[in-house]
C-alpha positions as a Markdown table, in Angstrom:
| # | Residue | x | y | z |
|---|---|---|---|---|
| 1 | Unk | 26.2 | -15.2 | 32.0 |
| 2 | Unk | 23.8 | -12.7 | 29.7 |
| 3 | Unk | 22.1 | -9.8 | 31.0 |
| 4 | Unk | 19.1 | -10.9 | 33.0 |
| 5 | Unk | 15.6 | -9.1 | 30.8 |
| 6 | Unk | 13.4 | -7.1 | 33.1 |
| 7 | Unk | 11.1 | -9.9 | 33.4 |
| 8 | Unk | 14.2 | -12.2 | 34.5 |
| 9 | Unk | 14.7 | -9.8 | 37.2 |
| 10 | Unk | 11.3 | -9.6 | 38.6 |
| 11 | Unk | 10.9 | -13.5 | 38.3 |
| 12 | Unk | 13.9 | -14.6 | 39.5 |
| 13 | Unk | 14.9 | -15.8 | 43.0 |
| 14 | Unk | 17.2 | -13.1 | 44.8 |
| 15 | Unk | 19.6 | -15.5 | 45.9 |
| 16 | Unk | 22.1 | -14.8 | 49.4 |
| 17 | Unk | 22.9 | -11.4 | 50.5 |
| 18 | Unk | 26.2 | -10.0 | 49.1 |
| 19 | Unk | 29.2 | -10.6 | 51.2 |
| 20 | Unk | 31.9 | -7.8 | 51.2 |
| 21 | Unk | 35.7 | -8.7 | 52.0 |
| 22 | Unk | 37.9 | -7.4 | 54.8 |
| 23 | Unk | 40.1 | -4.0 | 53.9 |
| 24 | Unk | 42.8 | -5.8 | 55.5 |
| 25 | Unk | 42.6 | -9.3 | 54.9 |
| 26 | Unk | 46.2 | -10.1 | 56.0 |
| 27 | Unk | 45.8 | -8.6 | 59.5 |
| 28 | Unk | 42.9 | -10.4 | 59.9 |
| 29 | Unk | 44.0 | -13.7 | 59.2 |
| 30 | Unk | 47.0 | -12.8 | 61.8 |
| 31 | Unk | 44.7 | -12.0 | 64.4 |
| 32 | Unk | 42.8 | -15.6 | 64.0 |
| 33 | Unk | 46.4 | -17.5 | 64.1 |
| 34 | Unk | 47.1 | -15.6 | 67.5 |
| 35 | Unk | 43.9 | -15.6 | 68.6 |
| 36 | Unk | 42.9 | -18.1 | 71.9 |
| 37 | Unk | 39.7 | -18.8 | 70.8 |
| 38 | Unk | 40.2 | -19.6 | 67.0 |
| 39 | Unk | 36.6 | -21.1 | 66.8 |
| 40 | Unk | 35.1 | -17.9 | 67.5 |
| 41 | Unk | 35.3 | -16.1 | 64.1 |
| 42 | Unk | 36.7 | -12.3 | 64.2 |
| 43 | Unk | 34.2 | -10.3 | 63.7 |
| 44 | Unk | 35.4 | -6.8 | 62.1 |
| 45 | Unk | 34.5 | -3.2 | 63.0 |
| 46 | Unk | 31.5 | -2.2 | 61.3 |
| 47 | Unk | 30.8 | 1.7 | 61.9 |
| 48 | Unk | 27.1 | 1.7 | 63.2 |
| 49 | Unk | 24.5 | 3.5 | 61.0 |
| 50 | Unk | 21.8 | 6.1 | 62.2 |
| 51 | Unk | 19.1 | 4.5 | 63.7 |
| 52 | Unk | 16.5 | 3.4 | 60.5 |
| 53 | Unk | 13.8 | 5.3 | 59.4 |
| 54 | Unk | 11.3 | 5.5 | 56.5 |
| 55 | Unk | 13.0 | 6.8 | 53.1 |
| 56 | Unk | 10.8 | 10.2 | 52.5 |
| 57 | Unk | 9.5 | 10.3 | 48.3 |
| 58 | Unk | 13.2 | 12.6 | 47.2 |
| 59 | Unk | 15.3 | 10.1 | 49.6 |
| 60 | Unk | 13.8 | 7.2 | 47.5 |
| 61 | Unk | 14.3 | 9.0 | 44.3 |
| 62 | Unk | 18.0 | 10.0 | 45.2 |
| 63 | Unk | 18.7 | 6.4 | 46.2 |
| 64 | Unk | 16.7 | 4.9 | 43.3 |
| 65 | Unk | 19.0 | 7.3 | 40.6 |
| 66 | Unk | 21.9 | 6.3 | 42.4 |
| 67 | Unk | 21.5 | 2.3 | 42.3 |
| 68 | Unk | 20.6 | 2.8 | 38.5 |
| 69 | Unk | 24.2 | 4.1 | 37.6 |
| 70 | Unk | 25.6 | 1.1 | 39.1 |
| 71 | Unk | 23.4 | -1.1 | 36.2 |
| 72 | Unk | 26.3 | -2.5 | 35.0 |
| 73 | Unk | 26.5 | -4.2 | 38.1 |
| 74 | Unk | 25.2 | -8.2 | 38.2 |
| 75 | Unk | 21.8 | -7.7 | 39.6 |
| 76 | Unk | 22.5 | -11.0 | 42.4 |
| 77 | Unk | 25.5 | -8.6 | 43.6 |
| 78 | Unk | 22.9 | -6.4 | 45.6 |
| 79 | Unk | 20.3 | -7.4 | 48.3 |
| 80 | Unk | 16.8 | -8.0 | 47.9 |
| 81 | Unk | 15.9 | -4.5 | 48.8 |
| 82 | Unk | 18.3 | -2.7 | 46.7 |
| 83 | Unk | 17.4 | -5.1 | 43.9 |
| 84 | Unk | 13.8 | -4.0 | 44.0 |
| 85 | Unk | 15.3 | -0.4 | 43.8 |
| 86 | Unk | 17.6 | -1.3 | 41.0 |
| 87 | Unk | 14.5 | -2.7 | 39.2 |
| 88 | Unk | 12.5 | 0.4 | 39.7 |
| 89 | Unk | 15.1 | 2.5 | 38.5 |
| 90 | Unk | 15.6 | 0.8 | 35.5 |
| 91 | Unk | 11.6 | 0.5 | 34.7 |
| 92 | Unk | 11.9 | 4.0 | 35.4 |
| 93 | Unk | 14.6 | 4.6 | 32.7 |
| 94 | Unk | 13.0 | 2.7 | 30.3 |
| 95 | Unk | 9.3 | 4.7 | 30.9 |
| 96 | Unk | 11.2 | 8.4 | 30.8 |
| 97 | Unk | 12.9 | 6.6 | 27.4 |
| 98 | Unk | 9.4 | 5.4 | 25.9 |
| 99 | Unk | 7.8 | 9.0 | 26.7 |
| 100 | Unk | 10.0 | 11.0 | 24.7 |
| 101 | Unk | 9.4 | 8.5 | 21.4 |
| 102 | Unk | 7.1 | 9.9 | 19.0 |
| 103 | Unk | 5.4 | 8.1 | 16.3 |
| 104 | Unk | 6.7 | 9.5 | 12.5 |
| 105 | Unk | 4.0 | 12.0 | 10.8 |
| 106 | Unk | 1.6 | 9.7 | 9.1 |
| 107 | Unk | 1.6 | 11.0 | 4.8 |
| 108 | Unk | -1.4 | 10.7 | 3.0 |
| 109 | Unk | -1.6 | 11.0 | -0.7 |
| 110 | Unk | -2.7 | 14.9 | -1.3 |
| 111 | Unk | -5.9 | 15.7 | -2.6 |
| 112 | Unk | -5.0 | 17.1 | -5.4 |
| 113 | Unk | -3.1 | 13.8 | -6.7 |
| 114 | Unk | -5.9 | 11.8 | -5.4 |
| 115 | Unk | -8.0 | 13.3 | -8.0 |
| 116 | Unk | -6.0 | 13.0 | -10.7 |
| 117 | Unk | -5.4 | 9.6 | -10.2 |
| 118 | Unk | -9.3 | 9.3 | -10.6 |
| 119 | Unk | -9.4 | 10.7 | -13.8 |
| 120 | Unk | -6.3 | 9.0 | -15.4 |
| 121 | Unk | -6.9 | 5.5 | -13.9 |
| 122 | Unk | -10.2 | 5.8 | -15.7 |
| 123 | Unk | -9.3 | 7.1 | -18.8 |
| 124 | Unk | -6.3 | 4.3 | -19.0 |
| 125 | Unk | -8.7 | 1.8 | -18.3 |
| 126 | Unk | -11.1 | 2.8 | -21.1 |
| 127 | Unk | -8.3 | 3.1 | -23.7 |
| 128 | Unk | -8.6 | 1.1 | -26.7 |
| 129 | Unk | -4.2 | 1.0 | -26.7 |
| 130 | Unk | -4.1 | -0.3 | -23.5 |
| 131 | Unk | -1.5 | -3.3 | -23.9 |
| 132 | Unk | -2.7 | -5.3 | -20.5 |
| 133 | Unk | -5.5 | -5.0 | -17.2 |
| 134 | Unk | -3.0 | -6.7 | -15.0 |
| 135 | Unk | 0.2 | -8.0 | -16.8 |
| 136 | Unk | 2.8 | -7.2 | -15.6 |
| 137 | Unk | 1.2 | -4.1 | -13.3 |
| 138 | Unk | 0.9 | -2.3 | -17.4 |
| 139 | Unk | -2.5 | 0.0 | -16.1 |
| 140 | Unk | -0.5 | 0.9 | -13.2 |
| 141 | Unk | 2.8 | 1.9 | -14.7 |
| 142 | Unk | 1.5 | 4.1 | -17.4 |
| 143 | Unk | -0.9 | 6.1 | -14.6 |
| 144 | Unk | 2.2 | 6.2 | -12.7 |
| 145 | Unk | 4.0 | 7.7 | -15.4 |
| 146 | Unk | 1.7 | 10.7 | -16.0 |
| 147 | Unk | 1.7 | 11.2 | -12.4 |
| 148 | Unk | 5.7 | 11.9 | -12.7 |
| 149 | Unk | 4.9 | 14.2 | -16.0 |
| 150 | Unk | 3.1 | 16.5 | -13.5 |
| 151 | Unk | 5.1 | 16.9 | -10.6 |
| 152 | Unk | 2.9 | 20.2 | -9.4 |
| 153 | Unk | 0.2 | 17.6 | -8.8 |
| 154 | Unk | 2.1 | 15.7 | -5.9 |
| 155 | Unk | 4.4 | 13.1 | -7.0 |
| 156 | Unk | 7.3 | 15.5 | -6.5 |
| 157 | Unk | 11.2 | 13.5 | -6.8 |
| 158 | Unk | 11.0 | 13.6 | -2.8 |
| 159 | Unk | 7.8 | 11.9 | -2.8 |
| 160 | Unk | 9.5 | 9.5 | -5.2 |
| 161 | Unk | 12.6 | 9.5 | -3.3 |
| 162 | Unk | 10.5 | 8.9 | 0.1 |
| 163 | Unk | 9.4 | 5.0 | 0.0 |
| 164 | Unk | 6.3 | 5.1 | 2.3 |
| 165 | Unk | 5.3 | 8.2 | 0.5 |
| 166 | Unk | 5.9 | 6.4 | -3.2 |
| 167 | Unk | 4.3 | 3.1 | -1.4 |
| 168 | Unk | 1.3 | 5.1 | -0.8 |
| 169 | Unk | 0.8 | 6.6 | -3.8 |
| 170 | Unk | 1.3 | 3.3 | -5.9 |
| 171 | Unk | -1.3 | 1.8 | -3.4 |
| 172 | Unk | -4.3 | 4.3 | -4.1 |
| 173 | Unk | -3.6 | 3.9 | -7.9 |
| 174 | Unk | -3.8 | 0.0 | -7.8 |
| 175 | Unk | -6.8 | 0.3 | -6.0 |
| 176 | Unk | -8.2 | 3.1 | -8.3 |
| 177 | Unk | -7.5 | 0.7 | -11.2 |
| 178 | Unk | -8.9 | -2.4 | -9.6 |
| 179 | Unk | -12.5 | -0.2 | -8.8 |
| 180 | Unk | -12.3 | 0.6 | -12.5 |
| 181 | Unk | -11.7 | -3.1 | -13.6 |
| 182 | Unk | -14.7 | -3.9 | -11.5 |
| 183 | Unk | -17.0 | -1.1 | -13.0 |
| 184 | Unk | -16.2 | -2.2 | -16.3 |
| 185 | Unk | -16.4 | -6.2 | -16.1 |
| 186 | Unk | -20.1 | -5.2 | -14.3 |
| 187 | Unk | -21.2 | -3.2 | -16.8 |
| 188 | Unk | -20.4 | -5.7 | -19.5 |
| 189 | Unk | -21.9 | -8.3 | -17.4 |
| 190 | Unk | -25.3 | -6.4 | -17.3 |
| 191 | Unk | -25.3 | -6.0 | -21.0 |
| 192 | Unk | -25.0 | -9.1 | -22.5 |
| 193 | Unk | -28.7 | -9.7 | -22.4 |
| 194 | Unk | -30.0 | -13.3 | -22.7 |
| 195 | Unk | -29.6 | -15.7 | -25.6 |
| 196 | Unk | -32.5 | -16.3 | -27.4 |
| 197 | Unk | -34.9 | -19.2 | -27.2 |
| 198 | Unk | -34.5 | -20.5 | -30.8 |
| 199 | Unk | -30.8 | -22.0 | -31.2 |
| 200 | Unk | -30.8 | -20.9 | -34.4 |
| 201 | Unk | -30.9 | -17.2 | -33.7 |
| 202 | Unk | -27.2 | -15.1 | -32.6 |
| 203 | Unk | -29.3 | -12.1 | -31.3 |
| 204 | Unk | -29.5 | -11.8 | -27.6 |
| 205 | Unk | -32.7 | -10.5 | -25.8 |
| 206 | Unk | -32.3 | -7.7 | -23.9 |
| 207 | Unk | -29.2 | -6.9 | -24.8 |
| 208 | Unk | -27.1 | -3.6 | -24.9 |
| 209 | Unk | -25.8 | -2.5 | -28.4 |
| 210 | Unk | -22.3 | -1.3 | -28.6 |
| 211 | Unk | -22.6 | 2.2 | -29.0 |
| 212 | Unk | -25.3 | 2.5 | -25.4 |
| 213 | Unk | -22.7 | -0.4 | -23.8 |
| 214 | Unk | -20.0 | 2.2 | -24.8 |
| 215 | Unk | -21.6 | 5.3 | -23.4 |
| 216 | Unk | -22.7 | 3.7 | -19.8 |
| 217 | Unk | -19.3 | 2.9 | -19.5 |
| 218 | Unk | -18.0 | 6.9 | -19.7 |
| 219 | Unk | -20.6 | 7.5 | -17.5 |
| 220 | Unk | -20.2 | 4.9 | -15.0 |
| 221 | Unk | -16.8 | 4.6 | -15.0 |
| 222 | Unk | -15.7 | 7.7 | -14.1 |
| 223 | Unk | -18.0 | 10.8 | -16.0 |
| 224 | Unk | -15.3 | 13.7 | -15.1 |
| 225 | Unk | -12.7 | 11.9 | -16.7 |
| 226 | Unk | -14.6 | 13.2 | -19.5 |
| 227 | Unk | -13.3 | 9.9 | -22.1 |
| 228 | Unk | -15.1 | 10.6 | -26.0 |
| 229 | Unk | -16.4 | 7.4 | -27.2 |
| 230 | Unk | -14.6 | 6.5 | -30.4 |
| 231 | Unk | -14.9 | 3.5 | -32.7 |
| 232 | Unk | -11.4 | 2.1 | -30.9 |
| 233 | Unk | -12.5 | 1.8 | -28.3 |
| 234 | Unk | -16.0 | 0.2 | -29.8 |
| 235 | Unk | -14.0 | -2.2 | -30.8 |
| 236 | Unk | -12.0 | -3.1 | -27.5 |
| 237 | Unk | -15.1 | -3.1 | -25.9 |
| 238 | Unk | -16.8 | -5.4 | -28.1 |
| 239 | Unk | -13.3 | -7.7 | -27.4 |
| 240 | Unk | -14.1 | -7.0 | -23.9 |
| 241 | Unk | -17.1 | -8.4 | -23.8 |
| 242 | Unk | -16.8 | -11.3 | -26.3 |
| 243 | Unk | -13.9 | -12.8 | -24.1 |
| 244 | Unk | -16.7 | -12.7 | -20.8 |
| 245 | Unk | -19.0 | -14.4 | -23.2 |
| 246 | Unk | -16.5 | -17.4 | -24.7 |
| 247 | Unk | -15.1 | -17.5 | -20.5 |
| 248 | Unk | -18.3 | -17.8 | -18.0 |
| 249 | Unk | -16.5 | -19.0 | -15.4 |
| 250 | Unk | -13.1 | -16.8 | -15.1 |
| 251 | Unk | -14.6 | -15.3 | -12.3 |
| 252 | Unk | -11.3 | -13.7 | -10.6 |
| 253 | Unk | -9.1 | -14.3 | -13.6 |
| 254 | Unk | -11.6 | -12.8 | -15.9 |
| 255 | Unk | -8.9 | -10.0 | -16.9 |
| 256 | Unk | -6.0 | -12.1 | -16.7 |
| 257 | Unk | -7.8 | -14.3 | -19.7 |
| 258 | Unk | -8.6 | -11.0 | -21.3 |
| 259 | Unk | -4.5 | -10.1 | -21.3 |
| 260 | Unk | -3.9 | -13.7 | -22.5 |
| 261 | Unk | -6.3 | -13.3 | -25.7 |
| 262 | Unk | -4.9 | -9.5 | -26.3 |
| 263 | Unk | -1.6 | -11.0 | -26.4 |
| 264 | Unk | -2.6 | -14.1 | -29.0 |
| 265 | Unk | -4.2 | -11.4 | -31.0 |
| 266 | Unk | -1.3 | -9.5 | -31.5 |
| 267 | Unk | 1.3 | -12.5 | -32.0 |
| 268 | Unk | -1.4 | -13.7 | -34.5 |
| 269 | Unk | -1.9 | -10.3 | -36.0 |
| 270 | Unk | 1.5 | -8.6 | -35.4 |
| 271 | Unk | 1.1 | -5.7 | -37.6 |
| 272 | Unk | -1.7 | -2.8 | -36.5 |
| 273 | Unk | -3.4 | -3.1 | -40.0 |
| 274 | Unk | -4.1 | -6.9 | -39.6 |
| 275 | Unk | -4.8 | -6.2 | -35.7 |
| 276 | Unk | -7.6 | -3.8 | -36.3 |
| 277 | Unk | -8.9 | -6.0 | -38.9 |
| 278 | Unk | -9.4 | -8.4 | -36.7 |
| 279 | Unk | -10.7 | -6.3 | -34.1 |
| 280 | Unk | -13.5 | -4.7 | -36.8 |
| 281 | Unk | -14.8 | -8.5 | -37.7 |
| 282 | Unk | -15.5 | -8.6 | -33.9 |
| 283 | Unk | -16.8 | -5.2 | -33.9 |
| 284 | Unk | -19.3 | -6.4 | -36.7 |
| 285 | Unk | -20.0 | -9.4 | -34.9 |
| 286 | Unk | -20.9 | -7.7 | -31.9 |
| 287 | Unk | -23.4 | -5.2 | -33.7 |
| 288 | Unk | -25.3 | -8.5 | -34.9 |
| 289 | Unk | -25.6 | -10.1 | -31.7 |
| 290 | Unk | -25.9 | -7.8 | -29.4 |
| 291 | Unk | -28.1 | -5.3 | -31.4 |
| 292 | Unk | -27.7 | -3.6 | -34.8 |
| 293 | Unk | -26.5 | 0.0 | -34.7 |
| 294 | Unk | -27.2 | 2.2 | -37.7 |
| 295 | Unk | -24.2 | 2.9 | -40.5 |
| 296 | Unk | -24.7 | 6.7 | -39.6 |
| 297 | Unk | -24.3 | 6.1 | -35.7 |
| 298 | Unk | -21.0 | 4.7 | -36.2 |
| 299 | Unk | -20.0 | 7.7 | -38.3 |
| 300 | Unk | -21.3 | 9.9 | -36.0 |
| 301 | Unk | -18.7 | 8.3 | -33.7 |
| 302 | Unk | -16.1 | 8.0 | -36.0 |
| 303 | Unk | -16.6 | 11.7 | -36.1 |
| 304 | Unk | -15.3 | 12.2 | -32.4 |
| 305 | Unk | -11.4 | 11.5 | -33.2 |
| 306 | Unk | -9.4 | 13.9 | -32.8 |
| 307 | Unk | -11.9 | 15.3 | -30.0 |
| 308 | Unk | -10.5 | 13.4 | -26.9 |
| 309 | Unk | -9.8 | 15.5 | -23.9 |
| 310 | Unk | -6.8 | 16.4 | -22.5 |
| 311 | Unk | -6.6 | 13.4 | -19.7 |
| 312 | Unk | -8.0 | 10.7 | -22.4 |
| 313 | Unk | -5.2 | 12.2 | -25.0 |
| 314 | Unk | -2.5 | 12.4 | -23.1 |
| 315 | Unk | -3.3 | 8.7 | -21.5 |
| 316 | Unk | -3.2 | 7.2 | -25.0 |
| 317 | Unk | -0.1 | 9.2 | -25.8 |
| 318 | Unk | 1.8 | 8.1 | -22.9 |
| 319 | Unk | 0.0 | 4.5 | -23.7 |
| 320 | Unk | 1.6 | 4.4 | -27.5 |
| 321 | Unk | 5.1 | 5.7 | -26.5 |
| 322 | Unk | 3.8 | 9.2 | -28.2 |
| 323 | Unk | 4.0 | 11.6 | -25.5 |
| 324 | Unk | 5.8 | 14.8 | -25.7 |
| 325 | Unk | 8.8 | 15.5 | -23.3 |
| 326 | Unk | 6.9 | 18.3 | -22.1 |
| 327 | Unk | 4.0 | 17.9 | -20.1 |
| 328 | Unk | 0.9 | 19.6 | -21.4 |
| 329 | Unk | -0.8 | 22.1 | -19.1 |
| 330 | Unk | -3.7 | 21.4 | -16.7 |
| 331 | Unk | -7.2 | 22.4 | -18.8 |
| 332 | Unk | -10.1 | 23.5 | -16.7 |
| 333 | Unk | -12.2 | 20.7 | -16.9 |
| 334 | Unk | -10.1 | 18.4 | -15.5 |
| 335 | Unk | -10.1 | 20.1 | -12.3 |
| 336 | Unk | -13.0 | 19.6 | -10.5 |
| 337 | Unk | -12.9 | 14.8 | -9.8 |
| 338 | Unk | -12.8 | 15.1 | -6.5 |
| 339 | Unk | -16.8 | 12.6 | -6.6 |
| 340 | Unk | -17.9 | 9.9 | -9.0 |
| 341 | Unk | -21.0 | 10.2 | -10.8 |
């Protein structure tokens, strides 16, 4: 038979008393053969105990400690009374056991790392190199792998080595990224305008122009991340938004479709020269649709490369494989992310 649970033992029914065997079972049976009266059962010596009284609290405590080291014993081997005791002492056992558990020291992702996942899952996002939003977890990996380029910052190799720790890190990141993913596909949303009422006419009303669509995005998305707006990323941006146009009703799976049309782009285009051509004919769709921009705005941005800050340069470095073996140092103002603007 298993060991009885504690509820088996407080549910079940106690059963008979325990009978306990002669000492000297061969002189008893001797004295029944002999006896006259062998229907009158022998009945053995019992030495009488003190007359009964009330257990004080220490008696019950000695007695209750005492009935718990004989556990192994089966529980229907004692009476009813000393299998209430038996009970208690084990209930007891189990309490003193539970008391001197403590829970593990919850770890929280340190401030410090917190903010530079901000900036860096903003800047990633807002990179024209970016390969995929959510294929294959791409935003996530390459934030994650700055992260381990700065180990000072909190994602030491015993975080790493620590899977609740590491758990918690990915975590905030995805949910960094997915916030980001959100800004953006509202912004877009809110810039497309309205089409016009003559169906012969591409402009929409309304509308945000590239170059405005481009700059409420850096300052939306995350300002201190402190991204430059260069004609790359115009031109991702105006992909961005022509996919939500051509795909009304993606809804959830609006940036899973983007990743599919990136990824026909490229197989289409494989080379980077036939890639950004493509990418400039939707460029200079977008700037006829959505509002025209003047030739010396566009210079003016073209102007900015070369500018890009340390987070948004070393994201697209990291992003294109480029990235030095040694991480670059902290610049000042990176520091201060800890509140979105």
């Amino acid at each position: 038979m298993p060991p009885l649970s504690l509820s088996q033992m407080l549910n079940s029914d106690p059963g008979p008393p325990p009978s306990f065997p002669s000492s000297d079972g061969a002189s008893e049976r001797s004295r029944t053969e002999s006896s006259p009266t062998p229907d009158i059962p022998h009945v053995p010596h019992v030495t009488p105990r003190p007359p009964t009284r009330k257990r004080g609290p220490e008696d019950l405590a000695q007695y209750a400690l005492a009935v718990a080291k004989q556990k192994r014993l089966r529980p229907d081997t004692l009476s009813k009374d000393e299998r209430s005791i038996w009970s208690a002492a084990t209930l007891l056992g189990i309490r003193t056991s539970v008391s001197l558990l403590r829970a593990p020291d919850v770890w929280t992702v340190p401030d410090a790392l917190k903010k530079k996942i901000d900036l860096y899952s903003a800047s990633v996002i807002l990179s024209p190199k970016l390969p995929a939003y959510v294929k294959d977890d791409a935003a996530r990996k390459i934030v994650i792998a700055v992260l381990k380029r700065h180990p000072s910052w909190g994602l030491t190799p015993e975080v790493q080595d620590t899977p609740a720790q590491y758990d918690a890190v990915v975590a905030l990141v995805s949910a960094k990224l997915t916030d980001r993913r959100y800004s953006v596909k509202k912004l877009i949303a809110d810039s497309v305008g309205k089409a016009s009422e003559d169906p012969q006419d591409i402009r929409r009303e309304d509308a945000d122009d590239i170059i405005t669509l481009c700059n409420t995005l850096v300052k939306k998305v995350f300002k201190r991340a402190n991204v430059v707006v260069t004609v790359p990323m115009c031109g991702r941006v105006a992909f961005l938004r022509q996919v939500y146009i051509e795909h009304p009703k993606a809804g959830d799976k609006f940036w899973s479709t983007v990743d599919k049309s990136l990824h026909d782009f490229r197989v289409t285009f494989p080379n980077e020269a036939q890639l950004s051509s493509a990418i400039g004919r939707i460029l200079t769709q977008d700037r006829l649709v959505y509002g025209t921009i003047e030739d010396g705005d566009l210079e003016a941005i073209a102007a900015n490369a070369g500018t890009e800050q340390g987070v948004q340069r070393e994201s697209e470095d990291v992003i294109s494989g480029t990235a030095s073996s040694v991480a670059p140092t902290d610049e000042a103002d990176d520091s201060d992310s800890s509140d979105e603007d």
